[in-house]
C-alpha positions as CSV (number, residue, x, y, z in Angstrom):
1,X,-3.3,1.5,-25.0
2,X,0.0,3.4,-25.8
3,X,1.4,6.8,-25.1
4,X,2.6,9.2,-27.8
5,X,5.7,11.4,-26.4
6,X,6.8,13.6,-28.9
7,X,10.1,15.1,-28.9
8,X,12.5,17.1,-31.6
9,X,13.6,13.8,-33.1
10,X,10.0,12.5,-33.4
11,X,7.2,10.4,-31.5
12,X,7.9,7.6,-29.4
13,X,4.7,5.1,-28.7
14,X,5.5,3.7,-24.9
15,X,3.0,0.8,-24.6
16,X,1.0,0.3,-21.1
17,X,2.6,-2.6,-20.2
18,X,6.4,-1.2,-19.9
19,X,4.6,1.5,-17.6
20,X,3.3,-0.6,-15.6
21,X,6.4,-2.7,-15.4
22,X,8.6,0.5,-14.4
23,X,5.9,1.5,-11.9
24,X,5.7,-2.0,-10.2
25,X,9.7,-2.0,-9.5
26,X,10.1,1.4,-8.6
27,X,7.2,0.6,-5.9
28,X,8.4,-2.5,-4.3
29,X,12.0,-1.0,-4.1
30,X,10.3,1.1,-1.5
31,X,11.1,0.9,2.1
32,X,7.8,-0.5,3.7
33,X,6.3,-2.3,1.0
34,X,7.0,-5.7,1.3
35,X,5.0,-6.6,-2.1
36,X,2.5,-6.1,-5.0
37,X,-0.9,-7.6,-4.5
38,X,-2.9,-9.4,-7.8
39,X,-5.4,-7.0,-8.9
40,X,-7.0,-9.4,-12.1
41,X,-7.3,-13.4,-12.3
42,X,-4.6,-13.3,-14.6
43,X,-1.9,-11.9,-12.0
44,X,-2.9,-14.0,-9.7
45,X,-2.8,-17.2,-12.3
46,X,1.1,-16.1,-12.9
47,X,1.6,-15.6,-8.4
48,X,0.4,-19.1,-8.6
49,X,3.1,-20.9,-11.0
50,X,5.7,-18.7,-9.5
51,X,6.3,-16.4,-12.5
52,X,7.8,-13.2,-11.8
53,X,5.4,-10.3,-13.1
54,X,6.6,-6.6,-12.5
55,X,3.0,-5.4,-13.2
56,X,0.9,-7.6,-10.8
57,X,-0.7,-5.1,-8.6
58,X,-0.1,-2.2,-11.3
59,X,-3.0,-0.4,-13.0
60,X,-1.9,2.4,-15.5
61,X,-5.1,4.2,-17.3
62,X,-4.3,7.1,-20.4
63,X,-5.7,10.5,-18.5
64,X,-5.2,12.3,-21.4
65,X,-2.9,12.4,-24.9
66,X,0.0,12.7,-22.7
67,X,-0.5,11.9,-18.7
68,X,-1.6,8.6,-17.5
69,X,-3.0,7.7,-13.7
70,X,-1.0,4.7,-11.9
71,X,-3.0,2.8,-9.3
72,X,-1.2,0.2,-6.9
73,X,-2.2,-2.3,-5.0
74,X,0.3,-3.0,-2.1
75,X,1.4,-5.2,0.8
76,X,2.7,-3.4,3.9
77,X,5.2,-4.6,6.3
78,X,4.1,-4.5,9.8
79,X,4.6,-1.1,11.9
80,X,5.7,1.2,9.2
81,X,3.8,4.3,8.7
82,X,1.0,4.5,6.1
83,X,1.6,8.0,5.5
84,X,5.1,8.3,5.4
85,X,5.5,4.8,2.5
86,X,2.8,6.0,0.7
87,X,4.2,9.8,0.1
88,X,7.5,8.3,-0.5
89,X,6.1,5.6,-3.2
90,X,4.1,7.9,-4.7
91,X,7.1,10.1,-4.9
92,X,9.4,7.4,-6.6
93,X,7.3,5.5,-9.0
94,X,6.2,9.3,-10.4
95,X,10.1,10.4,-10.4
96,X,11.1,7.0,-12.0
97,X,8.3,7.0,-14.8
98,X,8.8,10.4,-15.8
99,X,12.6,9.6,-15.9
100,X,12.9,6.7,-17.9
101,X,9.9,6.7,-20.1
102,X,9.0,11.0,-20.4
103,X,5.6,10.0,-19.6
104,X,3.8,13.1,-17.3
105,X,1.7,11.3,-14.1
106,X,-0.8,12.7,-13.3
107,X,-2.2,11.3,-10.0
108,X,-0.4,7.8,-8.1
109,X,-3.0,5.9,-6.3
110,X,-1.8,3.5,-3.5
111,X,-4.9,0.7,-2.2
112,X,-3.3,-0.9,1.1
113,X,-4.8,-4.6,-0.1
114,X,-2.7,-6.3,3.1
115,X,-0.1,-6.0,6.2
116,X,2.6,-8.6,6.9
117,X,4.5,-9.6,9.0
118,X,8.6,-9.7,7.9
């Protein structure tokens, strides 16, 4: 899947994965969220050798021609407030996708998959 975003120089196709990728370091940059939790076999295969992947955790589905839906699947730290890290990772990974890619979100879904403790 790719996103048109047309401007008045032309279209640029953004494909899923740099998205994704965006979305999963603006997340984990967030106070609170102490990591991104495998959401297919595939991220999990790449947790297992050691391989950094930016989108483990990350789901990004097309909404329409030109807003797309990020789901994240997080690890909490311990004592922080559910509330407060979610509103302010939904916040940032919708500021940074719409800032570096032009992409329009549309909805930024957080799934609490674990707490840790730091």
């Amino acid at each position: 899947m790719a996103i048109a975003v047309t401007n008045d120089l032309g279209t640029i196709t953004i494909n899923e994965d740099l998205i994704a990728t965006v979305a999963g370091y603006a997340a984990v940059e967030n106070y609170g969220i102490v990591g991104m939790c495998a959401r297919t076999a595939g991220d999990a295969i790449v947790e297992l050798f050691g391989g950094e992947n930016m989108q483990k955790g990350v789901l990004i589905e097309k909404a329409n021609d030109s807003q797309v839906d990020v789901s994240l699947h997080v690890a909490l730290q311990y004592g922080v407030s559910l509330p407060a890290v979610s509103q302010n990772t939904k916040q940032n990974v919708r500021y940074r996708i719409e800032e570096i890619t032009g992409v329009s979100v549309r909805n930024v879904n957080i799934f609490v998959e674990s707490i840790r403790v730091q």
